[in-house]
PATORDO-59204 format. One record per residue (C-alpha): residue number from 1; residue in one letter; x, y, z. Coordinates in Angstrom, 1 decimal. Layout:
BEGIN
{node NUM 'A' {X Y Z}}
...
//
This chain:
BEGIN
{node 1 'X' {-36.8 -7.9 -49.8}}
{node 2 'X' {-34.8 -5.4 -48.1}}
{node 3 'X' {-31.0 -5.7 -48.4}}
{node 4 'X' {-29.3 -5.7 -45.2}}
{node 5 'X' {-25.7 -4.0 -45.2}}
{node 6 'X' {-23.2 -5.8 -43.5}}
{node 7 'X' {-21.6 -4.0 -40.5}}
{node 8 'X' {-18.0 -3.2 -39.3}}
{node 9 'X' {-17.1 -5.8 -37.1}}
{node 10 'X' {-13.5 -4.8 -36.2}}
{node 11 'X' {-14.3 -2.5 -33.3}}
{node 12 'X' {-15.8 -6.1 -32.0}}
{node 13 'X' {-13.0 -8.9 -33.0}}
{node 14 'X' {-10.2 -6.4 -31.7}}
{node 15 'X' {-11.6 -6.7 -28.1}}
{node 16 'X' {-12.2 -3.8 -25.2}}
{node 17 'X' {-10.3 -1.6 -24.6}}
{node 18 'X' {-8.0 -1.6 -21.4}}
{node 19 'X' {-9.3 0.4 -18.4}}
{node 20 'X' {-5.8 1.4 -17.0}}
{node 21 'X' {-3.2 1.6 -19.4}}
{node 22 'X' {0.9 0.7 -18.5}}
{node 23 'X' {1.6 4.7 -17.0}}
{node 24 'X' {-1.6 4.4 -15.2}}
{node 25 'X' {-0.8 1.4 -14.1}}
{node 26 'X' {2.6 2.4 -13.1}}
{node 27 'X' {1.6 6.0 -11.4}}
{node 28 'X' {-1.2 4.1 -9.6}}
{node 29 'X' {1.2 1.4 -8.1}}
{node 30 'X' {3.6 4.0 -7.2}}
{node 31 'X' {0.7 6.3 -4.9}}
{node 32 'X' {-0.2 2.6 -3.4}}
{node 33 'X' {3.1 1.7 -2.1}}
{node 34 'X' {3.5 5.0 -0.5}}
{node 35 'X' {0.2 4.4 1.3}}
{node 36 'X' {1.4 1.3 2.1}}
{node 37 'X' {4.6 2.3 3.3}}
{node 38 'X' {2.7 4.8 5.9}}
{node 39 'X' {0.3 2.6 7.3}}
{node 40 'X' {2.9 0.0 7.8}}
{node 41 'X' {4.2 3.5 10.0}}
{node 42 'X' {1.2 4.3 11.3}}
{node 43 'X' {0.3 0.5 13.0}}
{node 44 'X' {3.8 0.2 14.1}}
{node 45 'X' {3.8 3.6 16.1}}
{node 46 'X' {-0.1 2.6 17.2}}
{node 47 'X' {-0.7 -0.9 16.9}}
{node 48 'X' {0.4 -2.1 20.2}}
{node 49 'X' {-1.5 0.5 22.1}}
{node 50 'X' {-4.9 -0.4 19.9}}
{node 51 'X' {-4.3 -4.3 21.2}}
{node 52 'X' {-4.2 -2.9 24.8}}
{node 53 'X' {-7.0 -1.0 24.6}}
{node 54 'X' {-9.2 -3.6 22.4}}
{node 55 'X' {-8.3 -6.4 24.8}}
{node 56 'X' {-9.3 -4.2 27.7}}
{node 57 'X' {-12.5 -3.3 26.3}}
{node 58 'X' {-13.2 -7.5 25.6}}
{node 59 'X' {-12.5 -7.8 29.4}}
{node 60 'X' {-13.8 -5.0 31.0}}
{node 61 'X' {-17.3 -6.2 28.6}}
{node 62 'X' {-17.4 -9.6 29.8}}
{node 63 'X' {-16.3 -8.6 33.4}}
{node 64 'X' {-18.8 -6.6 33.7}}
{node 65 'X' {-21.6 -8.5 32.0}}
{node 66 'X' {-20.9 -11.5 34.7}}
{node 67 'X' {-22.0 -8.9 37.4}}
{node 68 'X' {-25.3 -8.7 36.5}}
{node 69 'X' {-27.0 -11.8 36.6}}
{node 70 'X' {-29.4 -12.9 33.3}}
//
């Protein structure tokens, strides 16, 4: 018989590692509130103009479609 040495098993009961650790964490939360913060900006300045334009695209489509018959 061959013997069989027993392996290290700590790497396996302590668990995996984190991905982000707390400063990551931190720095990333940080750079996402400040994009937050300036599309907040950006759909305030632009956000009533998009719905004009959207809505007139929705009835300009189905105006027109009813002209042509099917």
């Amino acid at each position: 018989m061959s013997s069989i040495e027993p392996t290290d098993r700590t790497a396996q009961t302590t668990g995996p590692r984190p991905l982000l650790t707390s400063q990551t964490r931190a720095g990333l939360a940080a750079r996402l509130n400040v994009l937050d913060a300036r599309l907040i900006g950006w759909w305030a300045c632009h956000g009533i103009t998009l719905l004009r334009l959207s809505l007139g695209m929705i009835f300009s489509g189905s105006g027109s479609r009813s002209s042509f018959p099917a």
